[in-house]
N, C-alpha and C positions, 0 to 999 in steps of 0.2 A: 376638431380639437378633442371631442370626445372621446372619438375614435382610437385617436394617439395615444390619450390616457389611461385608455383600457388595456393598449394594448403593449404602454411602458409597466403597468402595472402587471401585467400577465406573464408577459421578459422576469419581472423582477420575481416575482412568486416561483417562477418557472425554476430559477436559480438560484433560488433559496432551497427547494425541492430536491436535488441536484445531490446537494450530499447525503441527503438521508435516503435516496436510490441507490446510492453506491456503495452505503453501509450494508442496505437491505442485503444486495446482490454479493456484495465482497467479502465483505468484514464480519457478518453476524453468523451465529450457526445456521445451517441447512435448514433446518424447522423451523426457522423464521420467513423467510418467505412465502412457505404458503399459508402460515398465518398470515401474512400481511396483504396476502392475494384475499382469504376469508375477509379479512377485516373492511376491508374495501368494498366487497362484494357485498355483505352486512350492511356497510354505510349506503354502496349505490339503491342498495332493494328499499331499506330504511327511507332513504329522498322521493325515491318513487311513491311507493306503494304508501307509506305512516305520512311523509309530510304533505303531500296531496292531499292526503285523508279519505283516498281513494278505496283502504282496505281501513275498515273502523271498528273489525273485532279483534280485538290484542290476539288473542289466541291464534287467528290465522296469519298476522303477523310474527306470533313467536314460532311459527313450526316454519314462515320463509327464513326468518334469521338463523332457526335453526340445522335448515336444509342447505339454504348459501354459505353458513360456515363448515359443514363436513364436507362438501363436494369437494374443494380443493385437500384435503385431511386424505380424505379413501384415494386420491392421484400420489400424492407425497407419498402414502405409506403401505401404497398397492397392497389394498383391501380388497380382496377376493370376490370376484365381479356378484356371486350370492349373495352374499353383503349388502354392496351396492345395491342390488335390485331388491335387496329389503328394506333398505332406507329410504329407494323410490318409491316401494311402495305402499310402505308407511306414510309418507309424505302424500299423496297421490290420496289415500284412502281417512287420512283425515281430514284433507281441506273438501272433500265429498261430506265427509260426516258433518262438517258444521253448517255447508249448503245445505244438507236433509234439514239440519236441527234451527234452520233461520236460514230460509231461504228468499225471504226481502232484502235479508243484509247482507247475508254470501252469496251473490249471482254468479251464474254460469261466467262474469265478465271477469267478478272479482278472482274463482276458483283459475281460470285461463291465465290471465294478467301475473297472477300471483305466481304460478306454476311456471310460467317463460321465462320469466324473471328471473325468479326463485335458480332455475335453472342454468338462464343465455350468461348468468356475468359469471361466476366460479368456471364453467366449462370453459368459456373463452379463454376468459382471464390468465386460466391454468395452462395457457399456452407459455406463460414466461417462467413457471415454476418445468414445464415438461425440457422447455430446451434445456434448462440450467441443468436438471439430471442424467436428461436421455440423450441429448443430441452430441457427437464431437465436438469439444473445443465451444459447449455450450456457455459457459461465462465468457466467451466474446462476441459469438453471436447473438446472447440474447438482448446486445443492444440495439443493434438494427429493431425490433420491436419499438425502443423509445423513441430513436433517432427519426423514423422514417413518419410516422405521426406528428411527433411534437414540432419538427423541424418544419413541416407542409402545413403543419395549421398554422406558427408565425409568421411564413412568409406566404400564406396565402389571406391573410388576414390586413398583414404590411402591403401586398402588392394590390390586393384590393380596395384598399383607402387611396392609392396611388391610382392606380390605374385602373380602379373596377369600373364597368359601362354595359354591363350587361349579365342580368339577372341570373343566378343559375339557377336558382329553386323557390321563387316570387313569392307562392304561397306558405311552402315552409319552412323557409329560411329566407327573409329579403335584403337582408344584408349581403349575403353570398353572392357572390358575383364569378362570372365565367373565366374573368381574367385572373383573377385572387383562386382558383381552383388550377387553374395552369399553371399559373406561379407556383403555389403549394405543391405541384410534382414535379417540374424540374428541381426546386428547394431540396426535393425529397430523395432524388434523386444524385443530384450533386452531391448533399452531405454525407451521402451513404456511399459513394465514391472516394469522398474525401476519407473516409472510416477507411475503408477498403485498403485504399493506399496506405494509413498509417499501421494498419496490420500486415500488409506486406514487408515494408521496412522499417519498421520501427520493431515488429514479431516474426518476421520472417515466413508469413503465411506465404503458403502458395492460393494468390486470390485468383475468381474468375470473374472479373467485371462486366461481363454480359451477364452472369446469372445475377451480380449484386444492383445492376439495374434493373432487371426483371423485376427482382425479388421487390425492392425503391420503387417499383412502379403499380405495378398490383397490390404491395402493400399501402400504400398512397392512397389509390383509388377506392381500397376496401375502406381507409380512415374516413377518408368522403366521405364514400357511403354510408358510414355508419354514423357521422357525424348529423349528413340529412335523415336517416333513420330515428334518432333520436331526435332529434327537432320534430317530426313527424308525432313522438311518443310525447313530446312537451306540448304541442299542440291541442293534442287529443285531453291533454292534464288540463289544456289553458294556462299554462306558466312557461315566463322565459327564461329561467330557471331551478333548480330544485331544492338549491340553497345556497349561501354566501359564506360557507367555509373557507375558502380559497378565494382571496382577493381577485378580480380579474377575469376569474375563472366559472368562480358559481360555486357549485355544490361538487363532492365526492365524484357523484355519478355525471357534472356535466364536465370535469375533466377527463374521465374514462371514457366519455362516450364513443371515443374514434379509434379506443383499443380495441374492444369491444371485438370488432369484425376485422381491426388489422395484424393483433397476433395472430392470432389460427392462419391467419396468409402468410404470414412472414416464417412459420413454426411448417405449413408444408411446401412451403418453397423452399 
């Protein structure tokens, strides 16, 4: 019963979300999404690293918040790759300088953790800001990014309270079950068929539905993976979430967590 609850309430969040993605995407100017790619990023690194209390000097805190909101900035406004490696190395050479200056409280763990971080969400993430500019026909395929995630975590979630029997990842993840992970790709797979087809006829694409199941499959399995990735990273925290922004959901970053590794799939497929 629990299960059901969480996971009508996750349905309903999910689709209440729904139109303010499609203003992001559609309707706002262009310099808003990768503000909202930053802002995301900001909040995922914020759950991580400040609500753990994992990272406990504000200062090295304010140079991740300040590093994950430019990374998607220098992609939208292709900033001259000298640039970039000023601002990495800027970032790089002060979270060093506060390990010299308090090096009990900035570990090598904190300086690493912060830096991955700081890092893995804006680059990723900036996969749905890259299709939208750079790719053909990029406001239709940068749906496939949402579709092929969010569609495989519902129904691998729904076919797993149904039908799950056998564990896919016991230790760090024991709810996950093997059948609920199969579900979630053919889910992921079909919906992004069913996409497929309504661009065909409904837009007139000329689709190729072996590469759109490729693409539904690989992307699928990176969402997986990045899903047990991050359970792995909530483990390590000791927390089964990282916040309760999102009913159902958790925190910023435990919704993003199965973008994380399935745009970049989806963006070179």
């Amino acid at each position: 019963m629990g299960g059901e609850l969480t996971l009508r309430t996750r349905v309903i969040v999910a689709l209440l979300l729904l139109p303010l993605l499609f203003a992001v995407l559609y309707f706002a100017p262009a310099w808003v999404l990768p503000l909202a790619i930053s802002l995301v990023s900001v909040l995922s690194v914020y759950e991580l690293l400040g609500v753990s209390r994992f990272v406990q000097k504000k200062r090295v805190l304010a140079y991740a918040f300040i590093f994950s909101a430019l990374v998607p900035q220098y992609d939208y406004w292709d900033i001259p790759g000298m640039y970039a490696a000023a601002g990495l190395l800027l970032f790089v050479a002060a979270l060093f300088a506060e390990g010299i200056a308090d090096p009990k409280t900035v570990t090598f763990d904190v300086i690493g953790c912060t830096f991955t971080f700081s890092l893995l969400f804006p680059v990723f993430l900036g996969s749905i800001s890259r299709i939208m500019t750079d790719a053909a026909f990029g406001e239709y395929i940068v749906l496939f990014i949402f579709i092929v995630p969010f569609m495989g975590d519902i129904f691998a979630m729904l076919i797993g309270l149904a039908f799950g029997r056998h564990k896919l990842a016991p230790v760090i993840s024991p709810k996950k079950s093997v059948e609920g992970a199969a579900g979630g790709l053919a889910a992921a797979m079909l919906f992004s068929a069913v996409y497929g087809f309504i661009l065909q006829f409904a837009f007139s694409f000329t689709v190729s539905y072996p590469r759109i199941l490729l693409t539904a499959l690989l992307g699928s399995l990176a969402a997986q993976f990045g899903d047990l990735a991050m359970s792995y990273v909530k483990r390590g925290f000791h927390v089964k979430d990282f916040g309760n922004i999102l009913p159902g959901h958790g925190g910023i970053f435990d919704r993003f967590d199965s973008l994380i590794f399935s745009a970049p799939v989806v963006e070179l497929a």
